[in-house]
ROMI-269443 format. One record per atom (N, C-alpha, C): x, y, z. Coordinates in steps of 0.001 Angstrom, whole numbers, padded with zeros to 6 digits, always signed. Each point is the difference from the previous one (the first is absolute). Layout:
REM ROMI-269443
XYZ...
REM end
This chain:
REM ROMI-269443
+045066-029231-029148-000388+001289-000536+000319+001067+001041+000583+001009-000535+000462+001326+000548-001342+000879+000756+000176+000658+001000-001159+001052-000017-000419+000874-000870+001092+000706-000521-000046+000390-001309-000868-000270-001109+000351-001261-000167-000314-000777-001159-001300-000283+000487-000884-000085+001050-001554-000438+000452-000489+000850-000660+000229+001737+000819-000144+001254+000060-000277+000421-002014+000699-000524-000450+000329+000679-001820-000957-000696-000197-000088-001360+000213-000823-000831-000660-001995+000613+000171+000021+000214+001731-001548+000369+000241-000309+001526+000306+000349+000316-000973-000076+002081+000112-001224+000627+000610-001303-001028+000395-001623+000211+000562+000330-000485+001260+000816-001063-000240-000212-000463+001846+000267+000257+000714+000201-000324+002028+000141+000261+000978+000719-000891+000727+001071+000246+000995+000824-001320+000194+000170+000475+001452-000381-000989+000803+000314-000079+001215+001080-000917+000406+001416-000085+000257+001242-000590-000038+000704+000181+001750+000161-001044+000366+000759-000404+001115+001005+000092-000185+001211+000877+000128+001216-000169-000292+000858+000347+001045+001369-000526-000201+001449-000313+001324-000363+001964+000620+000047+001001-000922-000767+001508+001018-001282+000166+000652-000775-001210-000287-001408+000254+000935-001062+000083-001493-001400+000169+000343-001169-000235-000756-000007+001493-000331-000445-000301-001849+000214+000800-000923-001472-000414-001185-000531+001261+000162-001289+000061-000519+000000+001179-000995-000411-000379-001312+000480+000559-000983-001466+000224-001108-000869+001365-000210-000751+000326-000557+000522-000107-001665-000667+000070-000423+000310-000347-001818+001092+001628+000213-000578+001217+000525+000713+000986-000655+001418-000012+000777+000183-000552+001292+000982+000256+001265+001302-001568-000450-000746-000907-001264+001176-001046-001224+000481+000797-000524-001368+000846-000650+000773+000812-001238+001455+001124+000753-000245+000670+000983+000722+000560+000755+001704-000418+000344-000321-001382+000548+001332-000995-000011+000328-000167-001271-000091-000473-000752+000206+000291-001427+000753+001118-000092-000225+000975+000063+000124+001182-000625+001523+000348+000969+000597-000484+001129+000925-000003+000824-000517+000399+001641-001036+000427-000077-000680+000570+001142+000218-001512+001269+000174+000704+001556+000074-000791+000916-001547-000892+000547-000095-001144+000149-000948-000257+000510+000134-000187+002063-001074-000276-000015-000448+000244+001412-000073-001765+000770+000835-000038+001282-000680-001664+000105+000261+000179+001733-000938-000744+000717+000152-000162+001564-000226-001432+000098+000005-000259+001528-000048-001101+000275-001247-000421+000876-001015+000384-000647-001164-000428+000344-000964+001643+000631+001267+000941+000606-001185+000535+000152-000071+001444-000670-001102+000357-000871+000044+000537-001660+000358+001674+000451+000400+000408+001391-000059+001441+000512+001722+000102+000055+000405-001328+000124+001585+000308+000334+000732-000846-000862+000954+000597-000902+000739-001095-001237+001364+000649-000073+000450-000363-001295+001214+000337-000799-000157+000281-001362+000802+001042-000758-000210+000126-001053+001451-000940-000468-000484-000683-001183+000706-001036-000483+000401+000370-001956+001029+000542+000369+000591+000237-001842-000599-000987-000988-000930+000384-001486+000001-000202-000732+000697-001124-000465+001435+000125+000003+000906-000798-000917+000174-001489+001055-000370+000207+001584+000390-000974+001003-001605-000725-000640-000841+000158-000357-001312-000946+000208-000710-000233-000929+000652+000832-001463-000066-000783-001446+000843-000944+000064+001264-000290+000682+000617-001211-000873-000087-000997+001235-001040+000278+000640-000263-001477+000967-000411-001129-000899-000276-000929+000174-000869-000839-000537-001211-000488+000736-000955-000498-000633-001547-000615+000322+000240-001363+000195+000529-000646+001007-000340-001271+000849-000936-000515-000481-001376+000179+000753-001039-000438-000578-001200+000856+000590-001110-000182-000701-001195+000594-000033-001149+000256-000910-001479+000585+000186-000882-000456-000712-001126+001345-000207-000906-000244-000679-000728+001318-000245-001185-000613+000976-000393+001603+000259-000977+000160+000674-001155+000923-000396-000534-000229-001244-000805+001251-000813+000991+000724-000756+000122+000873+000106+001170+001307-000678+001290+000059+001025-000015-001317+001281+001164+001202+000824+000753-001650-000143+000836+000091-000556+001595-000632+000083+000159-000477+001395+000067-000830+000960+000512-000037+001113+001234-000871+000178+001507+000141+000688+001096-000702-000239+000584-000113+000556+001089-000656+000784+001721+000265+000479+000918-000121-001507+000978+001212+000728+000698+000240-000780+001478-000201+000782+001147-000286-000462+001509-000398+000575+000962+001096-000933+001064+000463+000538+000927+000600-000775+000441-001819-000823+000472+001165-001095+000902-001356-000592+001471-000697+000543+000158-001073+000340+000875-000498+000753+001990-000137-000779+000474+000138+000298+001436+000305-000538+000753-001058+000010+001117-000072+000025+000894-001094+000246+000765+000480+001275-000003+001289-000313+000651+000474+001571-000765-000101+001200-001447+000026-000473-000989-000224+001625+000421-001312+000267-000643-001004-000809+000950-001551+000338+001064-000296+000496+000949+000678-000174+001206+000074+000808+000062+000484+001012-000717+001167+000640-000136+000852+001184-001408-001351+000646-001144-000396-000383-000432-001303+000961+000554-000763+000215+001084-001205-001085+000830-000534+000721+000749+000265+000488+000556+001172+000249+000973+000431+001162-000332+000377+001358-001458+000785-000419-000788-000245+001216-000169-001200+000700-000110-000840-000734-000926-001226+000526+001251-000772+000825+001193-000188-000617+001134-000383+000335+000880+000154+001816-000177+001523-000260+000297+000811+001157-000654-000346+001300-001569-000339-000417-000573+000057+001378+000645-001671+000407+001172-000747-000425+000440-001491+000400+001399+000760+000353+000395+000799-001073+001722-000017+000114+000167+001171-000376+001184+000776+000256+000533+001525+000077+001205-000005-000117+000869+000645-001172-000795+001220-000729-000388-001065-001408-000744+000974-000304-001011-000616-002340+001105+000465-000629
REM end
């Protein structure tokens, strides 16, 4: 399931999400917001210093796994993986034996 697709589904809830930009804490109105194209907000632990992270980059992550906690969603989330990332790890992975991928 998409972030997106969490987000449409629980229009009341609250989602606190670990994702590849840092921790992303999301009030029912600050979903509706992402939704709407608006940037969300994510750091890496410490909540005074972050990144704003595009809309379109952290709806189409996906939900790994995770579980409710009352009303607040808590999760990791992964971009969705390509055929071209697969090719760029095994080439990575390759390289660090033999040169050039």
């Amino acid at each position: 399931m998409t972030v997106k697709a969490l987000l449409e589904k629980y229009p009341n809830a609250e989602f606190d999400f670990m994702s590849p930009g840092g921790y992303v804490y999301l009030t029912a109105e600050k979903a509706r917001a992402l939704l709407a194209g608006e940037p969300a907000f994510a750091h890496a632990g410490f909540p005074d210093t972050g990144i704003s992270i595009p809309a379109e980059m952290l709806l189409t992550q996906e939900i790994c796994f995770g579980g409710w906690n009352g009303n607040v969603f808590c999760g990791l989330t992964d971009r969705v993986q390509t055929p071209e990332d697969e090719e760029q790890i095994r080439c990575f992975s390759s390289s660090l034996w033999s040169w050039p991928c």
